[in-house]
C-alpha positions in Angstrom: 40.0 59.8 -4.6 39.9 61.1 -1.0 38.0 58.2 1.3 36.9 59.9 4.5 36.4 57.5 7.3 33.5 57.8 9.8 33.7 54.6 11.9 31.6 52.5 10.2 32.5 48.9 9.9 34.3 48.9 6.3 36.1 47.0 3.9 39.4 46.7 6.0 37.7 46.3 9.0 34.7 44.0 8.7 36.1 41.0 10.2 36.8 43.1 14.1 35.1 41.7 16.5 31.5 43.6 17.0 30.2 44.3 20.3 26.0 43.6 20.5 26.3 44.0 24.2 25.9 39.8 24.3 28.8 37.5 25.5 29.5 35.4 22.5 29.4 32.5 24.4 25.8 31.2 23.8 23.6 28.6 25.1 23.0 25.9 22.5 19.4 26.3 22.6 19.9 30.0 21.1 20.8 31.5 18.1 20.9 35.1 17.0 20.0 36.5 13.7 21.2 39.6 12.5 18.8 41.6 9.8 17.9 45.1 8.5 14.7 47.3 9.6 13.3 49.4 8.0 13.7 46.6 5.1 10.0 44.9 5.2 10.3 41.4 4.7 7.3 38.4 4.8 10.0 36.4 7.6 9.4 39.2 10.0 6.1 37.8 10.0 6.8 34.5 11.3 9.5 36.7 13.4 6.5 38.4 15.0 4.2 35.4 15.7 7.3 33.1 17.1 6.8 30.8 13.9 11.0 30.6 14.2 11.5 29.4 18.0 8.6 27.3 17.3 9.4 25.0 14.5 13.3 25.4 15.2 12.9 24.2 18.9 15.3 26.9 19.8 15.0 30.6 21.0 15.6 32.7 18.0 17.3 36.6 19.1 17.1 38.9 16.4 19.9 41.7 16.3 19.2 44.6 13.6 22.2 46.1 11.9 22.8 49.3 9.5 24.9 47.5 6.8 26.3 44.1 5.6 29.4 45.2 6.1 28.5 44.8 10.0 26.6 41.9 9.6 29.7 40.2 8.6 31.8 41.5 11.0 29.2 39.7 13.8 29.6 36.6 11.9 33.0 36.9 12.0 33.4 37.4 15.8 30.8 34.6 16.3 28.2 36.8 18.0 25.6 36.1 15.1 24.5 32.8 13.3 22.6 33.8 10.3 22.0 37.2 8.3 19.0 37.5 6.8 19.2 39.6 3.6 22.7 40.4 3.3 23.6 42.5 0.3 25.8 40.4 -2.3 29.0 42.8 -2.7 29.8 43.0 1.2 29.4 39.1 1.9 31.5 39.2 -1.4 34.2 41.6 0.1 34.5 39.5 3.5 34.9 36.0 1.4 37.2 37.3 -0.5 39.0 38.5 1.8 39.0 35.0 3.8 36.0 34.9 6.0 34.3 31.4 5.6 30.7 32.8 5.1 28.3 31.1 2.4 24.9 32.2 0.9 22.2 29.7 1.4 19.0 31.4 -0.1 18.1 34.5 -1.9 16.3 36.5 0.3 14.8 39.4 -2.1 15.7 40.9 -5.5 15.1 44.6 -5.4 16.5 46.6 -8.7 14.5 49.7 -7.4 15.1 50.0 -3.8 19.1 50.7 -3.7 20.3 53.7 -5.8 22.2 56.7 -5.1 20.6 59.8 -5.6 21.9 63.6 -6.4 20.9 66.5 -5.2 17.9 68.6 -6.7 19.5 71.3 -6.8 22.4 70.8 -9.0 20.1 69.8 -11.7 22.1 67.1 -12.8 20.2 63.6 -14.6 21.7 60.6 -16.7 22.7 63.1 -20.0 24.2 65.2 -17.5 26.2 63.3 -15.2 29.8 63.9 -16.1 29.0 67.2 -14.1 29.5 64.4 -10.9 33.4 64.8 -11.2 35.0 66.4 -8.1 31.4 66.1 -6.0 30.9 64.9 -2.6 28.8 61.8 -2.1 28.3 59.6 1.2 28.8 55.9 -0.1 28.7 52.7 2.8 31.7 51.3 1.4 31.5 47.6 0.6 28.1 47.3 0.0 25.6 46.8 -3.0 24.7 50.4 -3.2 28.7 51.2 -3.2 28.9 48.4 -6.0 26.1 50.2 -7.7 27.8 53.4 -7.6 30.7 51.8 -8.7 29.2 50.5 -11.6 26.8 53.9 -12.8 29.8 56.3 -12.4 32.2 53.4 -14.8 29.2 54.1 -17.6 28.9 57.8 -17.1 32.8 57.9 -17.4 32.7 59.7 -14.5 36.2 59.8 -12.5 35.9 58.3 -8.8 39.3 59.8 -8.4 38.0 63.2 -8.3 35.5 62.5 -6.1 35.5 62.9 -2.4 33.9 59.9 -1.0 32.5 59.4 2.5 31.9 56.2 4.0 28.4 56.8 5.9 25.6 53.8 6.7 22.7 55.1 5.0 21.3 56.3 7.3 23.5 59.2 8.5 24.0 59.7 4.8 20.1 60.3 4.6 20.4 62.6 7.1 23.4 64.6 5.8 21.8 64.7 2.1 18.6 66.6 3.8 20.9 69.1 5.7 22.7 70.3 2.2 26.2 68.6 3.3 26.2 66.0 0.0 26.3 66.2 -3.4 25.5 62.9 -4.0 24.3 59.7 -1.4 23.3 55.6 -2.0 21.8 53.8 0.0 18.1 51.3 0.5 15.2 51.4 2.2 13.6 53.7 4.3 16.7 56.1 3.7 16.2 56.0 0.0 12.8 57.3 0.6 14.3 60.3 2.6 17.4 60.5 0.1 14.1 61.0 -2.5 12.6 63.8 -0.8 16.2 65.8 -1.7 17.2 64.6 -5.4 16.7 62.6 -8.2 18.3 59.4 -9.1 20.4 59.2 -12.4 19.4 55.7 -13.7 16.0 53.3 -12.9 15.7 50.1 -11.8 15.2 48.4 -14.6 17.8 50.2 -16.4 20.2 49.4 -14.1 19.4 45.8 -14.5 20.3 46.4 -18.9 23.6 47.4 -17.0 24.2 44.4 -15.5 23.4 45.9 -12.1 21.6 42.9 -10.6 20.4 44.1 -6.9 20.0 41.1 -4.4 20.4 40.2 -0.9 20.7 36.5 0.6 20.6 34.9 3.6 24.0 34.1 5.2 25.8 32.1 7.5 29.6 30.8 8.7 30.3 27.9 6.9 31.2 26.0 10.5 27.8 26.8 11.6 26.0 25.6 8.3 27.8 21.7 9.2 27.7 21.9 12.0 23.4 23.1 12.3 22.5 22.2 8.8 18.9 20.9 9.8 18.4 23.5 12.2 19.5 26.1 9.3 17.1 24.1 6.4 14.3 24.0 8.8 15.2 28.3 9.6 14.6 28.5 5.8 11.7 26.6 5.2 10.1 29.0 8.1 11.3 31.6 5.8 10.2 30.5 2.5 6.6 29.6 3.7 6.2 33.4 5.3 7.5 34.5 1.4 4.6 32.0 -0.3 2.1 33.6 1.8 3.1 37.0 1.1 3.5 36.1 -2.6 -0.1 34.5 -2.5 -1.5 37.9 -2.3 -3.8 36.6 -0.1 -2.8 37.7 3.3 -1.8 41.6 3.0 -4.2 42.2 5.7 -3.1 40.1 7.9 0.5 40.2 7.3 1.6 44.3 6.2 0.6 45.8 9.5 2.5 42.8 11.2 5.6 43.8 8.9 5.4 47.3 8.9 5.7 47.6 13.0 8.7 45.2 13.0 10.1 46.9 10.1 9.8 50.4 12.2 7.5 51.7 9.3 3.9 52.6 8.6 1.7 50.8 6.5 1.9 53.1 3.3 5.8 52.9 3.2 5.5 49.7 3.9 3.5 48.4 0.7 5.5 50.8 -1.2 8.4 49.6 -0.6 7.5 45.7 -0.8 6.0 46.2 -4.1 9.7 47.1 -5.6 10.5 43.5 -3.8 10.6 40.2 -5.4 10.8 37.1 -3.0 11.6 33.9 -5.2 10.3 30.6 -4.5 12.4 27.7 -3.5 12.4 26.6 -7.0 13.4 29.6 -8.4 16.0 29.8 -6.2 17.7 26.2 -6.6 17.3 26.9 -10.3 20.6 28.0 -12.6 19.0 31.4 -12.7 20.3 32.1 -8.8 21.5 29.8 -6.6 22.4 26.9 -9.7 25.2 28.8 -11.0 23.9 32.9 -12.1 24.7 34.2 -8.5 28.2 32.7 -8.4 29.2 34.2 -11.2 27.3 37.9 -10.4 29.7 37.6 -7.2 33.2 37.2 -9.3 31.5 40.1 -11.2 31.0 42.1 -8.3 34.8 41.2 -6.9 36.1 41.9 -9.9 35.1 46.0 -10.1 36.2 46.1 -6.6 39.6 44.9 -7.7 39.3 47.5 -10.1 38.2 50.2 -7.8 41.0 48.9 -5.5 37.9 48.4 -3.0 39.8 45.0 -2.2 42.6 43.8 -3.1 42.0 40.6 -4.6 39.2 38.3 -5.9 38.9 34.8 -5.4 39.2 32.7 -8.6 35.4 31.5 -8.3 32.7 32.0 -5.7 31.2 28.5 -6.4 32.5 27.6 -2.9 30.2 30.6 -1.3 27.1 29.2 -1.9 25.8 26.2 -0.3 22.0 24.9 -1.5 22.2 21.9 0.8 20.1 23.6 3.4 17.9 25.4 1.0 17.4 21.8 -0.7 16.6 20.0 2.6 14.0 22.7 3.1 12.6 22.3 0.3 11.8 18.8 0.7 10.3 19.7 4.6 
């Protein structure tokens, strides 16, 4: 397998510092959350209207990021305090490689919205897909569409080691896909719209899911910072989980989508597409043994596991019970 590099934060390199342009000395009346745009979410929301700096008595800055793979790199050089909905294979790659990061809430499930896609003109669908051996596809390495990839190309019995793979955020990958330079590209979001425009993707949501393929971000934090700010961090996830049972209501679209959609950089139409492929669990749901009660923990060895395999990473931890922490998720819920 040839791995081209491109400077993105990857798999060895996710715990280098990151430079936001911020000393990472901070005030203790601020915090700085990383997140995604172009990734609608009901927080950004409460993000908008200053629900967050509000009820957590603090000034909330908000720092967007292209992957998870980045995202824990911030963590890791102390220049961000929470990620919200960071994808479950890279926070899996940095704790197993060391980093002291733990989930504290799932943020969305979202089968539909992270796939890779090939391109139309090659013709090539699910009964087709062995023809994917010696292609070109742009992959950001370490993340749930890589782990996704991963996992479709192990059932097609396609090869990886034929493949030339190109670590690219997704979206420079988009952007490569629509000039002709890919044969294949993953990636969420708004990019996977654009990837859409060029190609086809080999498998649906839902069958991914009969896979095994579970697709879901969380929210994330550095263990230090979770014992050291637990009630500020339960009272960050209550904020959170209120902006997801109004969204969930279905009784504020109005009010809330064209509040999401400018955060999220989108317009309106995108913006309810893309959120109707989203699932936001309630606090329930989440403390329940379907996610955060015991299911997620073992999805995450899962996940470490085919990287093993892949040799993504070079080891797996012997359980990920120790990255999740429901304490804060728990007190919120009683808020």
């Amino acid at each position: 397998m040839k791995l081209t590099k491109l400077g993105m934060a990857t798999i060895a390199g996710f715990a280098a510092a990151l430079t936001l342009g911020t000393s990472a000395a901070r005030a203790a009346d601020e915090i700085t959350v990383a997140y995604f745009l172009e990734w609608p979410m009901p927080f950004e929301y409460a993000k908008v209207m200053g629900t967050y700096d509000k009820e957590l008595g603090v000034k909330v800055n908000w720092v967007s990021f292209d992957t998870g793979t980045a995202m824990s790199a911030a963590m890791a050089s102390g220049d961000v305090q929470i990620s919200v909905s960071q994808g479950i294979p890279p926070f899996v790659v940095a704790a197993s490689a060391g980093q002291d990061i733990q989930v504290v809430d799932v943020a969305v499930s979202y089968a539909d919205n992270d796939n890779c896609v090939v391109a139309a003109a090659l013709e090539i669908d699910k009964d087709s897909a062995g023809e994917l051996a010696g292609k070109k596809v742009a992959v950001p390495i370490g993340t749930a569409a890589h782990y996704g990839f991963l996992k479709q190309m192990a059932h097609f019995g396609v090869d990886i080691g034929t493949m030339e793979i190109v670590d690219m955020a997704p979206p420079d990958g988009a952007a490569a896909f629509a000039q002709g330079n890919l044969d294949m590209v993953c990636g969420w979001g708004g990019s996977l719209r654009r990837m859409l425009e060029h190609g086809n993707v080999l498998l649906t949501g839902a069958e991914k899911e009969a896979l095994g393929i579970l697709v879901f971000d969380a929210t994330t934090a550095p263990a230090n910072f979770i014992a050291e700010e637990g009630e500020l961090l339960a009272k960050f996830l209550k904020v959170t989980a209120d902006a997801n049972a109004m969204w969930n209501s279905g009784d504020h679209t109005a009010e809330m989508l064209p509040v999401i959609a400018k955060d999220a950089g989108m317009d309106e139409d995108a913006t309810a597409s893309t959120m109707s492929t989203f699932v936001f669990p309630s606090v329930a749901d989440q403390l329940s043994a379907s996610w955060l009660g015991g299911t997620s923990q073992e999805f995450m060895k899962g996940v470490a596991d085919v990287f093993v395999a892949a040799g993504s990473i070079d080891a797996a931890l012997d359980s990920y019970d120790g990255a999740v922490n429901a304490g804060p998720l728990t007190a919120a819920s009683g808020m």
